[in-house]
N, C-alpha and C positions, 0 to 999 in steps of 0.2 A: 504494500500500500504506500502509494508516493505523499511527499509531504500536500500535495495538494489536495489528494482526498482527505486528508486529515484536518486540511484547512476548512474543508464544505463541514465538517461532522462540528468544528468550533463554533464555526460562524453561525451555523445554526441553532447550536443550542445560545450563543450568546444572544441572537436572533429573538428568542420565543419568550424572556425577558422583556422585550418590548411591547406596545400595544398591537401592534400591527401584526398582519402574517406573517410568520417568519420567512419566509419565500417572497413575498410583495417588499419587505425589508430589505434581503439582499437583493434581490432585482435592480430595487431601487439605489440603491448604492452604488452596484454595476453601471446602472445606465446614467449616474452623475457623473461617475470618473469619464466613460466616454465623451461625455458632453467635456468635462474638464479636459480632457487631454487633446481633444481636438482644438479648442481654443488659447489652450497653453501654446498650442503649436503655432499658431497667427493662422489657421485654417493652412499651413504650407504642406500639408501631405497630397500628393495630388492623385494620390488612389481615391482618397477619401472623397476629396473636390468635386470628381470626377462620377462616383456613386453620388453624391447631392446634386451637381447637375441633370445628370439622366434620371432621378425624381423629381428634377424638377422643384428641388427645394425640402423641407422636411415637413412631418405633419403639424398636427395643428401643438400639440403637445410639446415635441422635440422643438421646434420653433420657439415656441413662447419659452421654451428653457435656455436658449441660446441667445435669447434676447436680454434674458432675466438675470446671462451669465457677466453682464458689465467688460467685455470683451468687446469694447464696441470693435476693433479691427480684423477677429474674426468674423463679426458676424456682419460688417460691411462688405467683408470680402467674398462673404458667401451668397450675401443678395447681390453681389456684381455677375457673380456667374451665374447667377439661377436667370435674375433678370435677362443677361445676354440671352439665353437660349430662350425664355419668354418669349423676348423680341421677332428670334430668330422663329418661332414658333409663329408668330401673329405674321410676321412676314408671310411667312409661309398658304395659311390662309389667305392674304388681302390678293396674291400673285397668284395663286391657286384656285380663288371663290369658291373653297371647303369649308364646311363647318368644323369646328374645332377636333369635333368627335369622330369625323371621317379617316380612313386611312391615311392621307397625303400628312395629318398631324403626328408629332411623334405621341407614344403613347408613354407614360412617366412609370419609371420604376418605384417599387415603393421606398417607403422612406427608408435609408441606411442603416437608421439609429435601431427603428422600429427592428430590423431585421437582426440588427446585433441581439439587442435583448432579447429577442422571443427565442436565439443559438443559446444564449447563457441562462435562459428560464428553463430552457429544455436541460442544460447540466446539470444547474443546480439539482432540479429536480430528480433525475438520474442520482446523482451523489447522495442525497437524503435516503433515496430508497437503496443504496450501498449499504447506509450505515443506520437502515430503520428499525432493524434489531436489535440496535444499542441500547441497554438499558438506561444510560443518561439522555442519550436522545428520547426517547420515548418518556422519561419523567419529567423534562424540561418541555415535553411538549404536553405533557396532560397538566403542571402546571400554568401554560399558555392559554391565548384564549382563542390558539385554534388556529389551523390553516384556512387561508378562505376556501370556498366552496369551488372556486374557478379552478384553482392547483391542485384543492385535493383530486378532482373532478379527473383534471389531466393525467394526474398520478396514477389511478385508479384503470383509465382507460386505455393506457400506455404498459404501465407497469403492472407490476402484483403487489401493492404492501401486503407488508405479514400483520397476520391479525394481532400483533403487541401494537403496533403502531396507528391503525386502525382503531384498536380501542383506547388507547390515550388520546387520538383525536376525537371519541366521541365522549369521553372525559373533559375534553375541555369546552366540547361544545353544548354539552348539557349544560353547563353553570354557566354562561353564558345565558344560555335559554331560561334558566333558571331565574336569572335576574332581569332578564326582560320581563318576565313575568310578576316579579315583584315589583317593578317598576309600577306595570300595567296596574297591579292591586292596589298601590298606595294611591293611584291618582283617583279611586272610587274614593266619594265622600266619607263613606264607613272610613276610613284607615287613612285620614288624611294628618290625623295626627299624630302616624308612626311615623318617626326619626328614616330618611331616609340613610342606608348604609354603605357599600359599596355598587351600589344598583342603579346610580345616578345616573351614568353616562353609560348603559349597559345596550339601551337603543343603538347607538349607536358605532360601539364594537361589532355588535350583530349586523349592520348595515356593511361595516367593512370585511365581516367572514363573511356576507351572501354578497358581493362584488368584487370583493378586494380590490389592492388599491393601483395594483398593472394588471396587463394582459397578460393571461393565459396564452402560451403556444398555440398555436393548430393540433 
């Protein structure tokens, strides 16, 4: 076992400590550094350039994160290229009298960004289910409040967890439930003047296990 896999079995249980899914967590982390390292870079990789051109720019998401990254000279340099081919695209049309959606327009790849993470949500995930017989895995996740339902979903459809794993996620997703439902009871007038306890923001946890907070793979 390489130190790498041993890194997915850390990160994760450091992961499930937090509010979030522990998968939507590292995801998320994943797909900041990319954003950071491509603008660390002043956008000069031109593989990279080059995949953001032929999409034509990024989605709406990776966008507004490369916006938000205060890099203003990567991310001038990257609407200089998206826009040229724009251009080159509306050209293309005025010269052509195509509509945009017609063959003679190029058709845009998807986003780069998007396609890195959905590679490193498929490993992560693969790596967890390596190490899903771990008993500290498995305790760190039935303490947790859960995989979302998207990754476990992929997990499930893709792979085999072993039933240890399995049921520590449905360990954590009972008391979850558990407390949405007490939420639910204190808001009846009967019980309005029990002390609410850790149930306060339980709505809402629950909201990020049935969505979580990236995309699931295909």
């Amino acid at each position: 076992m390489t130190d790498r896999d041993r890194r997915i079995l850390f990160d994760f249980i450091e992961a499930c400590a937090l509010p979030d899914c522990p998968v939507c967590t590292l995801v998320a982390k994943a797909e900041l550094r990319t954003l950071q390292v491509y603008c660390a870079e002043g956008a000069g990789d031109e593989l990279r350039r080059a995949d953001v051109r032929a999409a034509r720019g990024l989605c709406v998401r990776h966008a507004t994160q490369i916006q938000d990254a205060r890099d203003a000279m990567a991310a001038a340099v990257t609407a200089y290229d998206v826009m040229s081919n724009l251009l080159r695209d509306l050209d293309a049309v005025i010269k052509g009298g195509s509509g945009w959606s017609r063959k003679k327009m190029t058709v845009p790849q998807s986003c780069p960004v998007c396609l890195d993470v959905a590679r490193y949500t498929r490993a992560v995930c693969a790596g967890v289910i390596a190490w899903a017989e771990e008993a500290d895995l498995c305790a760190a996740l039935q303490q947790s409040h859960g995989m979302c339902a998207p990754h476990l979903r992929w997990m499930v459809v893709h792979t085999k967890p072993p039933a240890e794993f399995l049921a520590a996620q449905h360990v954590a997703w009972s008391r979850v439930h558990a407390e949405v439902g007490e939420f639910v009871r204190k808001r009846d007038d009967r019980f309005r003047h029990e002390v609410q306890a850790g149930e306060g923001d339980a709505w809402k946890r629950a909201w990020r296990i049935i969505n979580g907070n990236t995309e699931a793979p295909d």
